[in-house]
Phi, psi and omega in degrees: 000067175287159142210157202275119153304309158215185199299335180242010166252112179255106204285121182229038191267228203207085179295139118276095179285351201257010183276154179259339175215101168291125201055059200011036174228336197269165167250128183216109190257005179252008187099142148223167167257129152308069227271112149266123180248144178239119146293092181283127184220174153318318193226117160277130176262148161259152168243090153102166181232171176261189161325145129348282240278336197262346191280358153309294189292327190279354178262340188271321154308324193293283199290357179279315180268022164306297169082037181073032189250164172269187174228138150284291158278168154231113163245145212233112182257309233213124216217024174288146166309272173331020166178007149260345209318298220264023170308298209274328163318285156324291187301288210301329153318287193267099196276321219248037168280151161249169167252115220270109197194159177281166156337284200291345178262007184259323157295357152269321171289010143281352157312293192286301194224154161259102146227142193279132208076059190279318190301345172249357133320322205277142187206092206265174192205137171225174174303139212067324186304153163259176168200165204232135153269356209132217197297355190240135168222135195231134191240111197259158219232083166295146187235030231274120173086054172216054354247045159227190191279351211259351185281140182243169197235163171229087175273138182261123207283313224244312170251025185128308253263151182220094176266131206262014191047199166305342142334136170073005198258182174194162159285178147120123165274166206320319207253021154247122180284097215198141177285158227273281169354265190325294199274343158322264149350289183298338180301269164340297203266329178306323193246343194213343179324339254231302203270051180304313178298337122003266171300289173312342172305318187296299180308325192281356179278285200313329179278348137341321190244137175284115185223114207259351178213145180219135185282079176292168143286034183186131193082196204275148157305147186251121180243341205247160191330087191311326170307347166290316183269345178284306203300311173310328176291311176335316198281334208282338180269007163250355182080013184273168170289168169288267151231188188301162190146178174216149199217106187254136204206083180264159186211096194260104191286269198270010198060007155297327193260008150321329200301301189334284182308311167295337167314290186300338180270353160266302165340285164347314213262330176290339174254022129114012166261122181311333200212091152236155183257119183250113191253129181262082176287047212215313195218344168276165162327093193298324193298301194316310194306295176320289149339293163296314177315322185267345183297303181276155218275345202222128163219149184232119170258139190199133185230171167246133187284150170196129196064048176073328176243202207257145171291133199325291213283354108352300205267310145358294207263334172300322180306290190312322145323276183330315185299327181275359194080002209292146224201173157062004186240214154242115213237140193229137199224111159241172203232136138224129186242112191292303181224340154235083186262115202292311180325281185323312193312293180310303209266339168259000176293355202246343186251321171304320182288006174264113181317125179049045189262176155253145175231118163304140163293278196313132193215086212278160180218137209246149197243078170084318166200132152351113190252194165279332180281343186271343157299327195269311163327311181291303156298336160313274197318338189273334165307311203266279168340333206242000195292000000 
């Protein structure tokens, strides 16, 4: 699927419609893309390789906009499998290319590959430096723990453009028309989530540079208000809400406590909150849970006590927070237990370890199923939630 970014920079990547889980955890029902770009010059550069699963169609682009020319450089942003696979690829094709890359990513490709003569194939790189193809000139942006140690950014000086490794990605491949904003997100605190202080490092480099496009490895090239995606990143690498809401994220043995969580969420919608998520962490999307959880200003946890502690897919999407940093929010916490119920106990040893959280005092516990009295509990905390 070539197409031209400009007359000599040529999108040579890949959708993969057939994967079912990206890294083997995401659910992408739209697919994703590989992104590779080829820079026709004095000297042809590749920016980046695909996938395993992409690699034919993305070598039958590479030659096609070759037009029977070589490739000289490879600059290499990312050393991740989904956009290094087809490095050793490349070098065998071309014996006389070199690779254009930082330090921490030349240690890392012997991991990955034997390729021969490497040490005279390198072409090292550091912050700031340039390197000229002819008519293109490029300056790289180390991005290190965005999200691995070793990623750089490239920006090409003559026409803007700033590829942006996995910065700026999404799910979904190129040829589904889907909003940017969801799958970005969902994208983002799942995979990167972890490294805001990171990013924002990254960002105070990017505001630096006049930048009219931006090349991600993954997702559509960004050409249009870009200030719409700096920003979003911003909010999103400080950890602020997004917006107002609420995100209910329950784990449900026998469906009492489903009962629980649709309750409070009509409860909710009756005092007048505009946005709530209601999550089954046992069979909805965990990315999704998650995703929402950092979008809204409010999250309310509701469980089933199990084994002395909290039932596993509960304990699970906490881990899976914590890990991520989660942080800044407002959190309302029920329980349920037949006869020792463990689950709050459990579930704040894991939310007290979270940054700036508020935890409601008030912390209702539901005894096997839902009464009247655990309803009139349920408007307190939503009052005390909403305060």
């Amino acid at each position: 699927m070539n197409k031209k970014v400009t007359d000599s920079i040529i999108y040579i990547g890949v959708d993969d419609k057939g994967i079912d889980l990206f890294e083997s955890q995401y659910v992408v029902p739209n697919g994703i893309s590989y992104n590779s770009y080829l820079i026709r010059d004095d000297k042809n550069v590749v920016m980046d390789t695909v996938d395993r699963r992409a690699t034919d169609e993305w070598y039958e682009n590479l030659k096609e906009a070759l037009q029977g020319e070589s490739v000289d450089y490879l600059v290499v942003s990312h050393m991740e499998p989904d956009h290094a696979y087809n490095i050793q690829k490349l070098c065998e094709a071309y014996p006389e290319m070199k690779i254009v890359s930082n330090q921490k990513v030349f240690s890392f490709l012997p991991q990955f590959f034997e390729i021969e003569n490497l040490e005279e194939r390198k072409v090292v790189v550091g912050e700031g430096d340039t390197f000229c193809s002819g008519k293109h000139t490029f300056q790289f942006v180390m991005a290190p723990m965005v999200h691995w140690p070793e990623v750089m950014m490239t920006y090409e000086v003559t026409n803007q453009i700033l590829f942006s490794a996995d910065a700026f990605g999404k799910f979904g491949a190129l040829d589904t028309k889907e909003d940017w904003d969801c799958e970005a997100r969902r994208y983002y605190f799942n995979i990167v989530g972890k490294y805001g202080v990171q990013v924002q490092a990254v960002l105070k480099k990017a505001k630096s540079l006049p930048i009219k496009t931006i090349c991600p490895l993954h997702g559509p090239i960004l050409t249009k208000d870009l200030g719409h995606y700096l920003e979003k990143y911003d909010i999103w690498s400080r950890y602020e809400p997004e917006n107002e809401g609420v995100t209910i994220a329950y784990a449900s043995i026998h469906g009492n406590t489903k009962e629980v969580a649709e309750e409070f969420a009509h409860l909710l919608k009756e005092a007048g909150v505009q946005k709530v998520s209601l999550f089954d962490l046992a069979r909805d999307d965990l990315a999704e849970a998650i995703e929402d959880a950092f979008r809204y200003d409010k999250l309310v946890l509701a469980a089933a006590s199990y084994n002395a502690d909290v039932f596993p897919p509960m304990h699970n999407f906490l881990h899976q927070l914590q890990g991520k940093n989660y942080q800044k929010r407002k959190i309302a916490i029920i329980e349920n237990g037949t006869w020792a119920p463990s689950a709050a106990k459990k579930m704040l040893e894991i939310v007290g370890n979270m940054k700036e959280v508020t935890v409601c005092e008030k912390i209702i516990t539901i005894r096997s199923r839902m009464n009247e009295k655990n309803k009139e509990e349920m408007k307190e905390l939503v009052e005390k939630l909403l305060k």
